[in-house]
C-alpha positions as CSV (number, residue, x, y, z in Angstrom):
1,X,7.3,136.8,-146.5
2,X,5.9,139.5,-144.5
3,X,3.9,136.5,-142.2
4,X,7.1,134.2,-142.0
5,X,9.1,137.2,-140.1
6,X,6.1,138.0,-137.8
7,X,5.9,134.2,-137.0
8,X,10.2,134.1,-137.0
9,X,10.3,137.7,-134.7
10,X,7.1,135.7,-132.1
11,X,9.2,132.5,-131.8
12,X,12.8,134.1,-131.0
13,X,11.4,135.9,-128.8
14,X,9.6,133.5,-126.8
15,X,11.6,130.6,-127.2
16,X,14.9,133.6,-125.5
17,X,11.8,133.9,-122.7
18,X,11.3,130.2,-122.1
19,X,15.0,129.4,-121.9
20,X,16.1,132.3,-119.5
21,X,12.8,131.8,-117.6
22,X,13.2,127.8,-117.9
23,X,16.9,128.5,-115.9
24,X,15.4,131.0,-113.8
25,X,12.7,128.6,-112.4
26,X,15.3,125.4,-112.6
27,X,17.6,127.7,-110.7
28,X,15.3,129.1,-107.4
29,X,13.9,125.4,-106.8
30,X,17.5,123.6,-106.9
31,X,19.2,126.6,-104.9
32,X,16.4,127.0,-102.2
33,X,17.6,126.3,-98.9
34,X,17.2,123.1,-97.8
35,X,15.8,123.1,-94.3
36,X,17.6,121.0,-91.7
37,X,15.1,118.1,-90.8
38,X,15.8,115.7,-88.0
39,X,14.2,112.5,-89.2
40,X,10.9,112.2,-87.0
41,X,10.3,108.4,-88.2
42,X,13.0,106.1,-89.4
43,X,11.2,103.3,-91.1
44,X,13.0,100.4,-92.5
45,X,13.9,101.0,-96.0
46,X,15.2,98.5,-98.4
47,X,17.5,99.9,-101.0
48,X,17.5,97.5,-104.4
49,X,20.3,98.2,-107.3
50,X,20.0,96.0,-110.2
51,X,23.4,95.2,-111.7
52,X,24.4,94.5,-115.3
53,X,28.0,94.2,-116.3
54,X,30.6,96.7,-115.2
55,X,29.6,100.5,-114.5
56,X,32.6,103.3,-114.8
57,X,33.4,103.5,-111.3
58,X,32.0,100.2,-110.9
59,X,33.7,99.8,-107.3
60,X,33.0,103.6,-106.2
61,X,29.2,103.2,-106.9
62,X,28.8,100.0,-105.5
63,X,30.9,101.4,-102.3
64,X,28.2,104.2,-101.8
65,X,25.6,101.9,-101.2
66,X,27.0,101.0,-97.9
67,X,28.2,104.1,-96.8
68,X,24.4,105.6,-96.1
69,X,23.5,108.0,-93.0
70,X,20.4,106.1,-92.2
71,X,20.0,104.0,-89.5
72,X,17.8,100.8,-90.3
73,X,18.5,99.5,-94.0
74,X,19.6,96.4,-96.1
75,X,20.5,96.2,-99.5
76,X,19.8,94.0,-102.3
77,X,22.0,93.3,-105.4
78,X,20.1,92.2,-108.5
79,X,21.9,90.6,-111.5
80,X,20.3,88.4,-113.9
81,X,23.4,86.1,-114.7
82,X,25.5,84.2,-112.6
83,X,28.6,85.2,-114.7
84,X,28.2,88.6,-115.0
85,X,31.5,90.2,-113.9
86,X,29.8,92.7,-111.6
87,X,29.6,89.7,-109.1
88,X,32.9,90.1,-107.3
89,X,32.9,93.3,-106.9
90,X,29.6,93.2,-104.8
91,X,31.2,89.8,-103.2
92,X,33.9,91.5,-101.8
93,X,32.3,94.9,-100.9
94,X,29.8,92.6,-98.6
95,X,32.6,90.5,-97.1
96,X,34.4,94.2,-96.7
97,X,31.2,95.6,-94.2
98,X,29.9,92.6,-92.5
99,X,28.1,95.3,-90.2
100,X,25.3,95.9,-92.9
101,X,22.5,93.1,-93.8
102,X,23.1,93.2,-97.8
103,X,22.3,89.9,-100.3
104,X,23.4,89.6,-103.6
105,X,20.1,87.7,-105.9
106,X,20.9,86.0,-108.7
107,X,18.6,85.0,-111.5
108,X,15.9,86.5,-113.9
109,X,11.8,86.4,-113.7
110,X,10.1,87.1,-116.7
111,X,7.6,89.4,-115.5
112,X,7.7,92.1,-118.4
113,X,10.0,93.2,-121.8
114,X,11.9,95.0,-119.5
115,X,15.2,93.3,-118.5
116,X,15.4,96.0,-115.4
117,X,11.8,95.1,-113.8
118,X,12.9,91.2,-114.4
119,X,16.0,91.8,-112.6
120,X,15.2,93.2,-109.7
121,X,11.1,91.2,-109.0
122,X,13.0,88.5,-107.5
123,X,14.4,91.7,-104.7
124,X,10.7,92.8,-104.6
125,X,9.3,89.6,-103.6
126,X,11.9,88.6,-101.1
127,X,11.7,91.5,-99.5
128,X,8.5,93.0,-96.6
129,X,9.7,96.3,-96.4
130,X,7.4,98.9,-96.2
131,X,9.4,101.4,-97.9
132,X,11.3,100.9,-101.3
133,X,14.1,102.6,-103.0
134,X,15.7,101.3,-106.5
135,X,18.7,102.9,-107.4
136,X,20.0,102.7,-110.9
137,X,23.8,100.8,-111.1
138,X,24.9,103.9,-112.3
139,X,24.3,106.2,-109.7
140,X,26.8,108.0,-107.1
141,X,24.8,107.8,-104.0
142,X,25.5,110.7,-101.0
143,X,25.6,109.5,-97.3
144,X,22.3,111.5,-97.3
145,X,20.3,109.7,-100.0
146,X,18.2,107.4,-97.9
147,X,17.4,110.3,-95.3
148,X,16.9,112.4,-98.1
149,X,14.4,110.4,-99.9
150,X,12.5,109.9,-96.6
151,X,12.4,113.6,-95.7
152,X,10.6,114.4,-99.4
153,X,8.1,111.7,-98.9
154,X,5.2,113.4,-98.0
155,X,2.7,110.8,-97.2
156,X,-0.4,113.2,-97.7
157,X,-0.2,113.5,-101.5
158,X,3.1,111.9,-102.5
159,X,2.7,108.1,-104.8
160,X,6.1,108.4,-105.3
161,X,10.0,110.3,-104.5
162,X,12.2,110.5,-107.8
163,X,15.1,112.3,-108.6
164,X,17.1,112.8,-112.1
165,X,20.3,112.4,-112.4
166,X,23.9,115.0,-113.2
167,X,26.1,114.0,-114.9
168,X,29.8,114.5,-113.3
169,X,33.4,113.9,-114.2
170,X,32.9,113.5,-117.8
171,X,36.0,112.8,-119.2
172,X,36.2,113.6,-122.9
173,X,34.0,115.7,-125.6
174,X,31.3,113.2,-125.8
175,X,31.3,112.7,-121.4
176,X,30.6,115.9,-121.7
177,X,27.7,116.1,-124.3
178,X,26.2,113.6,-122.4
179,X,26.7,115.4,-118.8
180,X,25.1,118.7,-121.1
181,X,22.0,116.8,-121.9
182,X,21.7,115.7,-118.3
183,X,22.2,118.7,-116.6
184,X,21.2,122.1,-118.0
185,X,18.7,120.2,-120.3
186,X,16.9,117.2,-119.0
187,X,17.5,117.9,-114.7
188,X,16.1,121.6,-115.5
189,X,13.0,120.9,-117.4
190,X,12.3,117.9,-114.9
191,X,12.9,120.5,-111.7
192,X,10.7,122.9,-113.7
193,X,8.0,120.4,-113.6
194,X,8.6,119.8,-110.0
195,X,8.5,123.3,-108.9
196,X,5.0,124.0,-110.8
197,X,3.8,120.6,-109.0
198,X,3.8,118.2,-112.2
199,X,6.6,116.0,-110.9
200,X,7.7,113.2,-113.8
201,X,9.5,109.9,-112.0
202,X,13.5,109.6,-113.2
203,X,14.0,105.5,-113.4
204,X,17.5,106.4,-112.1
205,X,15.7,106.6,-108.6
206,X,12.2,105.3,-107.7
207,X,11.4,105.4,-103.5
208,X,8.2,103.6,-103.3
209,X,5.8,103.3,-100.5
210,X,5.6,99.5,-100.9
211,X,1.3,99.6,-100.7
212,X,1.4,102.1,-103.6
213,X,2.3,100.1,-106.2
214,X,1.1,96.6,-104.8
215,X,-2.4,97.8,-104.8
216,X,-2.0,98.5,-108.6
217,X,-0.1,95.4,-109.8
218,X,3.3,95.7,-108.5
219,X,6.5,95.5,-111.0
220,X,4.6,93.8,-113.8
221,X,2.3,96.6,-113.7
222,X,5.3,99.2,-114.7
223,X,5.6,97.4,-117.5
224,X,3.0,98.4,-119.5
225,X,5.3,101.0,-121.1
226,X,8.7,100.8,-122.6
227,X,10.1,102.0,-119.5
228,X,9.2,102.1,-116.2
229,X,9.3,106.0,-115.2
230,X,6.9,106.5,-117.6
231,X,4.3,103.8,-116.0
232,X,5.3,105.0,-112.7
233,X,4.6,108.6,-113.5
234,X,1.1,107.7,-114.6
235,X,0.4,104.8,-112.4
236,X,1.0,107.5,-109.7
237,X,-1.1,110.0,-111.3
238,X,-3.8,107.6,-111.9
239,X,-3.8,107.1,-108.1
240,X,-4.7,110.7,-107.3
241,X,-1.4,110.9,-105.8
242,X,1.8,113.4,-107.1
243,X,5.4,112.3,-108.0
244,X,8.1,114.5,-106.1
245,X,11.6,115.2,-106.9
246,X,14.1,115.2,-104.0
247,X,15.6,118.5,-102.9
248,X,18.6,118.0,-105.2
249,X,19.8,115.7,-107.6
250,X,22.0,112.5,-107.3
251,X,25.3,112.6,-109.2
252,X,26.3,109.9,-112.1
253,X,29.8,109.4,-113.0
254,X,30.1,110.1,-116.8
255,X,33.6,109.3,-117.8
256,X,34.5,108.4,-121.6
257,X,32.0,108.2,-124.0
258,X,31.6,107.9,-127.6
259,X,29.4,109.8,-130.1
260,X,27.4,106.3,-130.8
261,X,26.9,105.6,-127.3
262,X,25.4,109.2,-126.2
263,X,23.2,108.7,-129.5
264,X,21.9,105.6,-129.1
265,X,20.9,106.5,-125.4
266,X,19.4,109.8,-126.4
267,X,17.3,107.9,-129.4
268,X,16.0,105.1,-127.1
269,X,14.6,108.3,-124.0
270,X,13.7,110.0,-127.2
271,X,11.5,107.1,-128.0
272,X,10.1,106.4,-124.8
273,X,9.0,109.9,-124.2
274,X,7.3,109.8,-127.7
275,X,5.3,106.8,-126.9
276,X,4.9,107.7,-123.4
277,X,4.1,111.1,-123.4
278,X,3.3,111.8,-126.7
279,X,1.3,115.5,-126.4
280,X,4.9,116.9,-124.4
281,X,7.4,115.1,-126.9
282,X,5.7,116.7,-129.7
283,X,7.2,120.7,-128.9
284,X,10.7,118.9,-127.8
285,X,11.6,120.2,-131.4
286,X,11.2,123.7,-130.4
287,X,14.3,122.9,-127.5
288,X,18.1,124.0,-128.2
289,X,19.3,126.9,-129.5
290,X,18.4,126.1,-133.1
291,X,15.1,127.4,-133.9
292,X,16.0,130.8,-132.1
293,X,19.3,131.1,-134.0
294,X,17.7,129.9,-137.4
295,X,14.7,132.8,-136.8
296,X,17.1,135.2,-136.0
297,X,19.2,134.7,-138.7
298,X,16.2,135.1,-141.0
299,X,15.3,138.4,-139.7
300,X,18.5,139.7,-139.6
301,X,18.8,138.6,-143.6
302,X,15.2,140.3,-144.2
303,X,17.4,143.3,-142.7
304,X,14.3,143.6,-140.0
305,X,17.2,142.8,-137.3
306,X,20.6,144.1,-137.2
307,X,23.5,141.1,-137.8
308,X,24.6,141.9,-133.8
309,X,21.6,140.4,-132.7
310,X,21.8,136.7,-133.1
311,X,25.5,136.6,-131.6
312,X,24.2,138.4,-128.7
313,X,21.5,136.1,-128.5
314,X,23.8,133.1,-128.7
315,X,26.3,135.0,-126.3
316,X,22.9,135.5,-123.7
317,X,22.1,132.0,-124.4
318,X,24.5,129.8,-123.5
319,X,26.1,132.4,-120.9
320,X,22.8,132.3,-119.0
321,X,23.4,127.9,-118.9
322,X,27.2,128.6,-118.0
323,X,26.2,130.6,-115.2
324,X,23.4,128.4,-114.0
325,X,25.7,125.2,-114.0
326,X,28.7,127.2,-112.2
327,X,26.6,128.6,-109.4
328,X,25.3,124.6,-109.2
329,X,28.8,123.3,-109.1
330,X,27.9,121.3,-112.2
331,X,30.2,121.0,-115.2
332,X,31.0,124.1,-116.8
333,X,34.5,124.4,-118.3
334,X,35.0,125.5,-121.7
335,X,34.4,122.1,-122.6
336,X,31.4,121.8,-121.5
337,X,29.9,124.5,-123.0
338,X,31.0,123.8,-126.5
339,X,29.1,120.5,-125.0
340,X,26.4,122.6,-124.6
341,X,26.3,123.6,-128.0
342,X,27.3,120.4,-130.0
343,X,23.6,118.9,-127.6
344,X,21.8,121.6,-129.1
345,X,22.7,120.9,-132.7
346,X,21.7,117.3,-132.1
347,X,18.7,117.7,-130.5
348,X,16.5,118.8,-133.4
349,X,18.3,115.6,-135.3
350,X,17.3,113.0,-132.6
351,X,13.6,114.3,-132.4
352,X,13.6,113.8,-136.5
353,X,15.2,110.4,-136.1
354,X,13.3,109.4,-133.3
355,X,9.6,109.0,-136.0
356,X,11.9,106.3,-138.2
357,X,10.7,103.8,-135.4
358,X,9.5,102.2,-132.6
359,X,11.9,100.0,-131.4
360,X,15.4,100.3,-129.2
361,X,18.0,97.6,-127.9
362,X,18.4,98.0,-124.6
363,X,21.3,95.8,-122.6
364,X,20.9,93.1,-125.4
365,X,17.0,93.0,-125.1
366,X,14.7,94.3,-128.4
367,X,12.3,96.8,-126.7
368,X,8.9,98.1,-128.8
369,X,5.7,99.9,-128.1
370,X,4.1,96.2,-127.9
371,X,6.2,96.1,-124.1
372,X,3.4,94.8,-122.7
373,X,3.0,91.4,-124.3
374,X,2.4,88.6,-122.0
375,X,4.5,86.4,-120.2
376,X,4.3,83.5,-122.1
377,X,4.8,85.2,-125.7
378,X,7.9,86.4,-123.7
379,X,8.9,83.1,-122.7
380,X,8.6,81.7,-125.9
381,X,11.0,84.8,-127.5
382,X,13.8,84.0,-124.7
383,X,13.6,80.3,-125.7
C-alpha cells in the first residue's frame, strides 16, 4: 500500500509537470514572432493534392489552392477514379482561373498498399520540379503556405518541411473532440518535438526537395510503412538530415462528425504510430488527464491528500489547455473543453484497443503491417 501511494504521489506529480510544461514549450514555439522574410529565391514549386470523394468544404479547400502568394507554381489534382464526384469541382475551379497552370490526373499506379502514394505517383512522375509540396484534400491552405514552406526549408540540415494540422469550425460535440485531439493534443506534442529539434513529418503536408527522396527510392520507397509520415520521418533521419515544422500550423475544417468516424481515425494513427514508432507509442498511455486524476483520487482516499486536491488539479488542468488554445485563436468554447475532456477519457481506451490488431481500412483499402508487399502480390489483390 505504502509503495502504491509513493509510486501514485511520483506520477501525479510529474505527469501535472509534463502537461503544464508540454503547453508551456508548445506555447513559446507557436507564439514566437515570426520574422518578416522577403523571399531571397523563388524556385518553382509544384503543389500536388490527391483527391478522394467530397471533403466538407470541398469547394473552399479546393479554392485555396489557387489563391497562393507565391509567384511561380502549378498545381496538380490527383484522383484515382474517373467518377469520383470531386471531379467537377476541380473542373470548374480551373476553367474559373485560367491565369494559373493547374491539371487534373486521373488514374491509379500501384506502387505501394497505400491508396494516397498510388494516387498522386502519376503527379510525381509527370512533374520536373525541383521542389515538392503535397497537401492533404483536407487542408485550408493560407495565401502564405507556399512562401511559408519555402522560408522553413533550410537547405543545410532540412530532408523535409511538415506541418500538422488544427482543427477549426467544428460543428457539433464530436467536431469538436476531434478538433481537441488535433489541437491541444497532437499539434502540441508534435511542436514540442520541433522545438527540442526532433521534428516528426505530418502526411497532411510533406514539401520535399525533389533529390531527397529520389535518391532513396522515391514514393514507393514511403511505402515501406503503413503510412507515409512515418517512412518520411525516418527516410529523412536516415539521411542525416532533420524534419522541420513550419512556423505555424495549417488549418482543417472539421465540421460534423460522428463518435464512429473520430474513433475509427484515432484507432487507425493509433496503429500506425504503434508499428511505426513503437518505443514513443508505448508511454502514450500515460497522456490525458486519467492517470493523474485516477492517482489523485487514490491518495486522497488513502487520506495522504485532501479531497480539494484532484478538482484543483482538474480545474489547473484543463484551464491551463483553455488558455493555451484562446491565446492561439484555436477552439475553446465551452464546447470544446468538455471536448477536451470527453478526448482524455478516450485516449487510455484507444491505446488498449489499438494491441487487438494490426490492421485498418483506409478509404476502402485493407491496410496491415505487411504494407510493404510487392507490386505484383498487390496487383493480384486488386484483381
Amino acid at each position: 500500500m505504502a509503495l502504491l501511494a509513493i509510486i501514485a504521489g511520483i506520477a501525479s506529480c510529474t505527469l501535472l509537470i509534463v502537461q503544464l510544461g508540454s503547453l508551456f514549450v508548445a506555447f513559446r514555439r507557436l507564439n514566437s514572432p515570426i520574422h518578416s522574410s522577403i523571399l531571397k529565391k523563388t524556385p518553382h514549386i509544384t503543389l500536388i493534392r490527391p483527391l478522394c470523394g467530397l471533403d466538407n468544404f470541398a469547394e473552399e479547400l479546393l479554392l485555396s489552392c489557387f489563391k497562393q502568394d507565391y509567384p511561380d507554381y502549378d498545381i496538380l489534382f490527383c484522383v484515382a477514379s474517373a467518377q469520383d464526384p470531386v471531379i467537377p469541382y476541380v473542373n470548374r475551379l480551373m476553367a474559373c482561373h485560367p491565369e494559373r497552370s493547374a491539371k487534373l490526373l486521373i488514374g491509379n499506379d500501384l506502387i505501394t498498399k497505400n491508396p494516397k502514394l498510388n494516387n498522386i505517383e502519376k503527379a510525381w512522375q509527370s512533374t520536373s520540379a525541383q521542389w515538392i509540396a503535397m497537401a492533404d484534400s483536407n487542408l485550408l491552405l493560407p495565401p502564405d503556405y507556399l512562401r511559408s514552406l519555402i522560408l522553413s526549408f533550410d537547405e543545410q540540415d532540412t530532408g523535409l518541411v511538415s506541418s500538422p494540422a488544427i482543427g477549426i469550425r467544428p460543428m457539433n460535440l464530436w467536431g469538436a473532440v476531434e478538433a481537441a485531439l488535433l489541437n491541444t493534443h497532437q499539434a502540441r506534442w508534435q511542436f514540442l518535438s520541433d522545438a527540442i529539434g526532433l521534428g516528426f513529418a505530418q502526411g497532411k503536408t510533406l514539401f520535399w526537395r525533389r533529390d531527397v527522396l529520389d535518391q532513396r527510392g522515391g514514393l514507393s520507397a514511403l511505402g515501406h510503412e503503413l503510412a507515409e509520415d512515418v517512412a518520411s520521418t525516418k527516410l529523412v533521419r536516415d539521411a542525416g538530415l532533420k524534419v522541420h515544422l513550419t512556423p505555424r500550423p495549417f488549418a482543417q475544417p472539421i465540421g460534423e462528425r460522428t463518435l464512429r468516424a473520430v474513433w475509427d481515425r484515432q484507432l487507425r494513427w493509433a496503429r500506425i504510430r504503434r508499428l511505426g514508432f513503437f518505443w514513443l507509442f508505448i508511454p502514450e498511455i500515460l497522456l490525458g488527464s486519467v492517470p493523474v486524476m485516477a492517482s489523485l483520487i487514490y491518495l486522497a482516499y488513502l487520506q495522504i491528500i485532501p479531497w480539494i486536491f484532484p478538482p484543483a488539479v482538474f480545474i489547473l488542468w484543463y484551464g491551463a489547455e483553455w488558455m493555451v488554445a484562446k491565446l492561439l485563436r484555436w477552439p475553446h468554447s465551452a464546447r470544446d473543453v468538455w471536448a477536451m475532456i470527453i478526448r482524455d477519457m478516450l485516449l487510455p481506451l484507444l491505446w488498449l484497443w489499438c494491441w487487438a490488431g494490426r490492421s485498418f481500412v483506409w478509404h476502402g483499402n485493407a491496410m496491415s503491417s505487411s504494407a510493404s508487399v510487392n507490386v505484383q502480390e498487390h496487383k493480384e489483390m486488386e484483381h
